[in-house]
N, C-alpha and C positions, 0 to 999 in steps of 0.2 A: 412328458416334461423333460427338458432338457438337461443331462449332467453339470456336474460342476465345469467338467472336461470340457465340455463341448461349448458349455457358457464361456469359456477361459479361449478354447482355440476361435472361436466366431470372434470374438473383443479383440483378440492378436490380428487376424485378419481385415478388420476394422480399421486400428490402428496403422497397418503396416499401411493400405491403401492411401491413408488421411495423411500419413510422413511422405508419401511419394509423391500427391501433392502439391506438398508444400515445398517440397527437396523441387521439383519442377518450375514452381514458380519464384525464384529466387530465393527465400528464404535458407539461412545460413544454419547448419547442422555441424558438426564435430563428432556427433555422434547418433546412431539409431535409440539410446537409451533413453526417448522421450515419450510418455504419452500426451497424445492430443487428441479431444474429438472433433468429429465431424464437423459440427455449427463454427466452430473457432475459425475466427479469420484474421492468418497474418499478413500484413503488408509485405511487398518483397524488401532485402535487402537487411530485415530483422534478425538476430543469433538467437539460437532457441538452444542453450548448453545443456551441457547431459544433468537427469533426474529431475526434468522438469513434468508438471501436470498441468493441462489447459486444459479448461472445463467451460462447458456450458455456451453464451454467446460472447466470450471473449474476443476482444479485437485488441490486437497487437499492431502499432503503427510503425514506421520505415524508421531504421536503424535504431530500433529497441534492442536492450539484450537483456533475457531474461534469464534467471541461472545463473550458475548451478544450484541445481534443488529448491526451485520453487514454485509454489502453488498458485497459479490463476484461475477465480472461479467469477463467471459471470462478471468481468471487470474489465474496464475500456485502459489501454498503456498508453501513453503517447508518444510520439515521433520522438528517439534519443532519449527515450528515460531506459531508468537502469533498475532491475529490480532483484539482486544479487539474495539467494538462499531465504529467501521472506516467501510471507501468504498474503496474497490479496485477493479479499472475497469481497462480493456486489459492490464495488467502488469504483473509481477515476482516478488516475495518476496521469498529471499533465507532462506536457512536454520537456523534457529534459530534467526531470524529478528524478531522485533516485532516493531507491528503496533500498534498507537493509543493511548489512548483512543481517537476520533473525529477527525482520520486524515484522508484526502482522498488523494488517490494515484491512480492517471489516467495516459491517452496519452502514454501509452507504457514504464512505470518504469520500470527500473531493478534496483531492493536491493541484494545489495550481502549479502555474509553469515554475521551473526550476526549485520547486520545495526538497526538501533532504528530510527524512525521516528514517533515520537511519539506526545504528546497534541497539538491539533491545529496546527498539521502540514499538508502544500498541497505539492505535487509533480506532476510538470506534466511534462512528456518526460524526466524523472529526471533519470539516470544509478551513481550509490552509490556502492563507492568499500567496499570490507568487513571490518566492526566492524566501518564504517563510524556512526556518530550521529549527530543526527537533534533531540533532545528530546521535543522544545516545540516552540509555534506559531512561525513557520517560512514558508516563502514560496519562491522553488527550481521550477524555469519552465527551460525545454530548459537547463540544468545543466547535468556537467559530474564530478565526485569527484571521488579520489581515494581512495585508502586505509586509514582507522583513521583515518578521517578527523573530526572535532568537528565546527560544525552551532550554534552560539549561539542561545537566544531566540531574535526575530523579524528581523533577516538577512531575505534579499527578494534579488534576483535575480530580475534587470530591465532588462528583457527581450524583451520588447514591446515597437516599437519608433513612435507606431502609424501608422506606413506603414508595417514593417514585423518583425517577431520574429528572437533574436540573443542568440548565444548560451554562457554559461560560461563553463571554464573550468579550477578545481580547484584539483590544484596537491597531491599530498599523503601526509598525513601527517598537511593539513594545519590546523591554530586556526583561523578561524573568528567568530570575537567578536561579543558581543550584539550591534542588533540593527545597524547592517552594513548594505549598498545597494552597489552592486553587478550591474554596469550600463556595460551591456553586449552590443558587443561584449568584453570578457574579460578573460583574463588568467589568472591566479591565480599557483603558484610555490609553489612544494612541499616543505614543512618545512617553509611556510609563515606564519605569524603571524600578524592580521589583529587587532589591536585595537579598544574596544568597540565604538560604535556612529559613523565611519570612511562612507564616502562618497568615494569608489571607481570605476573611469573611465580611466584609463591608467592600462597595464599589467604591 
């Protein structure tokens, strides 16, 4: 059986292979301080900045930049999106999205084209129609939004009643305000306008 040692120097040599590459095929480095594995495929022309992790079948598209210090596991980037110090697990962030700084986006996201989810935001099972925003501490579980939608800062989606998880669904177009709960199951109407601190449980 192999040492810890030998586990540690085989994964370096691994790595160092997989960064040269991708350092070959255009992709933009600043620094060696990345890991990536094998299956990961990035488009040329991408920035992979220092303290990054790719995992799994991640595909990174042309002029993405990812970093510094962020987690991609098994999740599709698209062309010019930005995923600055965030984790994105089994998800899709479309083109020209940008992620973060400190958000995590799990459970099978879809971000459409130019959506922002951005400081201290979580998503989980969250599908975001294009130029939708969630810019800062909010959290979308179990959430479907359509197009220009605007999440103020501390809207949370109750999706948890203790026995099973319930979905929201919020139409194109909507404003919910700061500091709104979203007590799912719930529907939400495109062109609604949700005023700041608002407690809602009926569609």
């Amino acid at each position: 059986m192999a040492t810890a040692k030998e586990k540690f120097e085989l994964a370096q040599q691994r790595y160092a292979a997989t960064f040269e590459r991708h350092l070959d095929n255009g992709v933009n480095f600043i620094s060696r301080d990345v890991y990536i594995e094998p299956e990961v495929v990035i488009a040329p022309g991408a920035t992979i900045l220092p303290g990054c992790i790719l995992r799994g079948k991640t595909v990174i598209g042309e002029e993405a930049v990812i970093g510094p210090w962020s987690v991609i596991d098994d999740s599709v980037i698209g062309a010019r999106a930005v995923v600055n110090a965030s984790q994105v697990r089994d998800s899709r962030v479309g083109q020209d999205a940008v992620v973060g700084p400190y958000a995590s986006v799990r459970g099978g996201c879809e971000l459409g084209r130019s959506v922002r989810a951005g400081s201290f935001v979580e998503l989980k099972n969250a599908r975001l129609g294009e130029n939708t925003q969630v810019p800062h501490l909010a959290y979308l579980g179990d959430t479907e939004a359509g197009a220009n939608c605007n999440f103020g800062c501390g809207v949370a989606t109750a999706n948890f009643d203790r026995v099973q998880k319930h979905e929201t669904v919020v139409g194109e177009g909507a404003f919910i305000g700061c500091n709104t709960a979203l007590i799912a199951p719930l529907q939400v109407g495109s062109g609604a306008y949700i005023g700041a601190g608002s407690t809602i449980t009926e569609d």
